[in-house]
C-alpha positions as CSV (number, residue, x, y, z in Angstrom):
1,X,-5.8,-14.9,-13.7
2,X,-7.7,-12.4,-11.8
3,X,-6.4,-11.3,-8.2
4,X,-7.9,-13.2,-5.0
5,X,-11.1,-12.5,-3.9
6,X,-11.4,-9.7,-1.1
7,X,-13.2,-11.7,1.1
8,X,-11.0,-15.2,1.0
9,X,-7.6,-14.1,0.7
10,X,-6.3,-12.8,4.5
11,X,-9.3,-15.0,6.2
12,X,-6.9,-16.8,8.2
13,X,-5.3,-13.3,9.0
14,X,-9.0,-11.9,9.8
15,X,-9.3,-15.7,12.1
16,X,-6.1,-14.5,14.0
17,X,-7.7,-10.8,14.0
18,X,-10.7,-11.8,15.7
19,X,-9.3,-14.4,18.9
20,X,-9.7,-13.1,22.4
21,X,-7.2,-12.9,24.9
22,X,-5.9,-15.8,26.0
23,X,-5.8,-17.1,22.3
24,X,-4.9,-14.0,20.6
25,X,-1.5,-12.7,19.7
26,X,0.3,-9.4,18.3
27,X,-0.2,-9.1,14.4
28,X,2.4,-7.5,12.7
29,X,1.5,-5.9,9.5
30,X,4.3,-3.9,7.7
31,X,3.9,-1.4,5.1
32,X,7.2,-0.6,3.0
33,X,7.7,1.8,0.3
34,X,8.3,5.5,-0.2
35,X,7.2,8.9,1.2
36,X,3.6,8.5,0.8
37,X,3.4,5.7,3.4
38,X,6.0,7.2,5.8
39,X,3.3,10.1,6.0
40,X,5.1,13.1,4.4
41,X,2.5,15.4,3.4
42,X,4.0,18.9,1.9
43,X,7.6,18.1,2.1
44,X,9.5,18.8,4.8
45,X,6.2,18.0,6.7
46,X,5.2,14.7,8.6
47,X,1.7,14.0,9.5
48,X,1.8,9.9,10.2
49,X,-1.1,10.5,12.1
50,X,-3.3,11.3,9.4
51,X,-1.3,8.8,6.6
52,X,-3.1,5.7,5.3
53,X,-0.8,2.9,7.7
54,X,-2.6,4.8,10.7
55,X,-5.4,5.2,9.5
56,X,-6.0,1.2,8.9
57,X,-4.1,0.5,11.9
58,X,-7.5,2.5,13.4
59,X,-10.1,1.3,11.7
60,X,-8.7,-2.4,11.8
61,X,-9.1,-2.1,15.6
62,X,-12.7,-1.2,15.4
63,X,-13.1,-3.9,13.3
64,X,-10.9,-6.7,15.3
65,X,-11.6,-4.9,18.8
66,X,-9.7,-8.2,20.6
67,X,-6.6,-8.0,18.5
68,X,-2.9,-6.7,19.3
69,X,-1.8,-4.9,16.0
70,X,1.3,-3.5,15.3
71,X,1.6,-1.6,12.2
72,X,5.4,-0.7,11.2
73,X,5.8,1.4,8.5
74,X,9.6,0.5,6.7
75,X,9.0,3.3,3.9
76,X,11.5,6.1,3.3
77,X,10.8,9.2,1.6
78,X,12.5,9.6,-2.1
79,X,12.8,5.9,-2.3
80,X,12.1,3.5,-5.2
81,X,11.3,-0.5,-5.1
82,X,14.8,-0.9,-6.6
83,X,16.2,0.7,-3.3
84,X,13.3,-1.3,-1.4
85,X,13.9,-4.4,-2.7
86,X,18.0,-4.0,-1.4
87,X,16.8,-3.8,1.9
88,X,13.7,-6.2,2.2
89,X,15.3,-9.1,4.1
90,X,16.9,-6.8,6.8
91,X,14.5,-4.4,7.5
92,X,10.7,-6.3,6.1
93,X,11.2,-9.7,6.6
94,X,13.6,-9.4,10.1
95,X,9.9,-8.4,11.6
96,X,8.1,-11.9,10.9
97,X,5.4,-9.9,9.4
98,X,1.8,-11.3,9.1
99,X,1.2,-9.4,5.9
100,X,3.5,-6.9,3.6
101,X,1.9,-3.8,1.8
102,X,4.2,-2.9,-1.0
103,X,4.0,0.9,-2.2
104,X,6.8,2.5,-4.7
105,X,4.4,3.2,-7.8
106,X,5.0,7.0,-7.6
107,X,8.8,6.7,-7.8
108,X,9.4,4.1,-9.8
109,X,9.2,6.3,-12.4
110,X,12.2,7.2,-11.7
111,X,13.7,3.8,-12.4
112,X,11.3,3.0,-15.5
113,X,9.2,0.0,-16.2
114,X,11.7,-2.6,-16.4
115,X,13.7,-2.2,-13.2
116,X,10.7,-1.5,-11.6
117,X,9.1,-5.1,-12.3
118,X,12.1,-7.2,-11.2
119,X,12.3,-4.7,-7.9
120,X,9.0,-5.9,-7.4
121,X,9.2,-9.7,-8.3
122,X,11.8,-10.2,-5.8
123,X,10.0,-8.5,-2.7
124,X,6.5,-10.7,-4.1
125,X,8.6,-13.7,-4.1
126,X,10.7,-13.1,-1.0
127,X,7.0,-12.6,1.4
128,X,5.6,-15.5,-0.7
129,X,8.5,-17.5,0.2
130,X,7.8,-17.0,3.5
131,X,3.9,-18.0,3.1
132,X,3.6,-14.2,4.4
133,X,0.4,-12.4,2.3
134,X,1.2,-9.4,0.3
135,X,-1.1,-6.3,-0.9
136,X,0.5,-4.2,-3.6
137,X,-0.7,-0.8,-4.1
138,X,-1.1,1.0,-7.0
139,X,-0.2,4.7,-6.8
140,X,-1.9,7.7,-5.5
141,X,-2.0,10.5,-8.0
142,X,-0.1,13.6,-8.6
143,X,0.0,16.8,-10.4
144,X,1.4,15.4,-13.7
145,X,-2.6,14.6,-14.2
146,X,-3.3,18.3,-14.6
147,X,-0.9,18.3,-17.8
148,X,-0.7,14.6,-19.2
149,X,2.5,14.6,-19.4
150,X,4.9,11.7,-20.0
151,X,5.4,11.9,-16.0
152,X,1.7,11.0,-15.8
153,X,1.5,8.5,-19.1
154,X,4.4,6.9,-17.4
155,X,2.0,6.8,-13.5
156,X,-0.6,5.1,-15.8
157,X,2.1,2.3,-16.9
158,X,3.3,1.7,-13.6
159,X,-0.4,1.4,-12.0
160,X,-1.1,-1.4,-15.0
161,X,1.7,-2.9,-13.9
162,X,1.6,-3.3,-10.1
163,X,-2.0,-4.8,-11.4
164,X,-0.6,-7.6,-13.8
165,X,1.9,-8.2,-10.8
166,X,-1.0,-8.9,-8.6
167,X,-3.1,-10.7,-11.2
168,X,0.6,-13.0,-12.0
169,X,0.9,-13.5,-8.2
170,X,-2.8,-13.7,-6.9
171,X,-1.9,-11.4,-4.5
172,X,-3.9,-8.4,-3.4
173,X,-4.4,-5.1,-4.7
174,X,-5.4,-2.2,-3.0
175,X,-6.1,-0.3,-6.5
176,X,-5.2,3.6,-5.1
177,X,-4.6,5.0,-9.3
178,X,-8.0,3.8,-9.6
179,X,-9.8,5.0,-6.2
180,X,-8.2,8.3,-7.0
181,X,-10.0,8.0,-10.8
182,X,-13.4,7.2,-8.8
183,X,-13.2,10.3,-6.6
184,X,-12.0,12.9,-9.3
185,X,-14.9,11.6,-11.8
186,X,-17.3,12.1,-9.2
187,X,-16.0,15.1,-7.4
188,X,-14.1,16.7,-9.6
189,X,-11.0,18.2,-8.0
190,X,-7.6,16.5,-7.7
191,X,-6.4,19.3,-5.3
192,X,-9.0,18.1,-2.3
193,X,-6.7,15.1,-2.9
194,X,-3.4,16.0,-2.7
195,X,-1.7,17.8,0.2
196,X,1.5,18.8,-1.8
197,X,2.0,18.1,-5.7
198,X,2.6,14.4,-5.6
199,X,2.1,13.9,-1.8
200,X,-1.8,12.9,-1.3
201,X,-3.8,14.9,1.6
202,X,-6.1,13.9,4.8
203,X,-8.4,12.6,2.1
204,X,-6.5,11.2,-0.1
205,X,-5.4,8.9,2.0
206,X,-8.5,7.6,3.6
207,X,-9.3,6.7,-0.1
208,X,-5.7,4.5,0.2
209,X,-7.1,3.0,3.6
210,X,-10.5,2.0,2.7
211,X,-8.8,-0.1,-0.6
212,X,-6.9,-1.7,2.0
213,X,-9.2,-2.4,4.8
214,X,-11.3,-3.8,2.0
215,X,-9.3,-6.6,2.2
216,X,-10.1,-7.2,6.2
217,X,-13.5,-8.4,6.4
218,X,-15.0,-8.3,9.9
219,X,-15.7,-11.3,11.6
């Protein structure tokens, strides 16, 4: 089955987006996952600001200019969606969130295919089970491209995967692997991407955002 389409899966979530005050209320929108949404950029260094939850925090107030949003960003750096999904219910789900970005791609690795899928499945089915709208994102690219090596055979896997996840679970898909492929084909150079060797750059993650604010049509 192919994923929702961008325009029809959040429209109730675009709806709440667009009331005016008196008959608005605060969104909450949580993005969990690893060190690429908690904003490190060359480790040890932090730049939130410039990381993709701000960014669509920003341009989703442009776009909703009567809205309350509250982006919280439950990722930790060095973590994968085996450690994400032990802590989903206490610190995801405790926030009553109007929509869930999931993000572990570039570590899951780490924890291979397998582990990685039922890590998933249980964070997709504990939102679901809620009625709360996920996006899963596939991940941003690294330095393993430069040498194909199993590291970046493996990224490949883990990208087809999040997308059969989202296909399975008509959820959304903000398709990073893939905007990353569009900009590199037409551009040319990974590095403009990438602000450490697997930590994406200013630019890189404005590509992230826009896959995800695609999913936020204006009203």
């Amino acid at each position: 089955m192919p994923i929702p389409n961008k325009h029809e899966y959040l429209s109730s979530l675009c709806d709440t987006l667009a009331c005016r005050w008196p008959d608005n209320r605060t969104v909450h929108l949580v993005c969990h996952g690893h060190s690429v949404p908690s904003g490190y950029a060359c480790t040890p260094y932090v730049d939130s600001f410039h990381a993709y939850p701000h960014l669509m925090h920003r341009t989703l107030a442009q776009r909703f200019p009567y809205a309350v949003i509250n982006v919280i960003v439950t990722a930790i750096g060095g973590e994968n969606a085996v450690q994400g999904a032990a802590r989903f219910q206490k610190d995801v789900l405790c926030h009553q969130p109007d929509l869930v970005t999931i993000d572990y791609g570039l570590n899951d690795r780490g924890v291979g295919l397998k582990q990685a899928e039922e890590a998933w499945r249980q964070m997709i089915g504990d939102a679901l089970d809620c009625h709360i709208p996920v996006l899963l994102l596939t991940p941003s690219w690294d330095q393993t491209r430069f040498a194909q090596s199993e590291e970046w055979h493996a990224l490949e896997q883990h990208a087809q995967q999040i997308r059969r996840l989202a296909e399975e679970y008509r959820v959304g898909l903000a398709d990073s692997f893939a905007a990353y492929e569009r900009e590199v084909n037409a551009h040319g150079n990974l590095l403009n991407l990438l602000s450490h060797w697997n930590h994406p750059s200013p630019a890189g993650h404005e590509l992230i955002a826009r896959e995800l604010t695609a999913w936020f049509p204006a009203r």
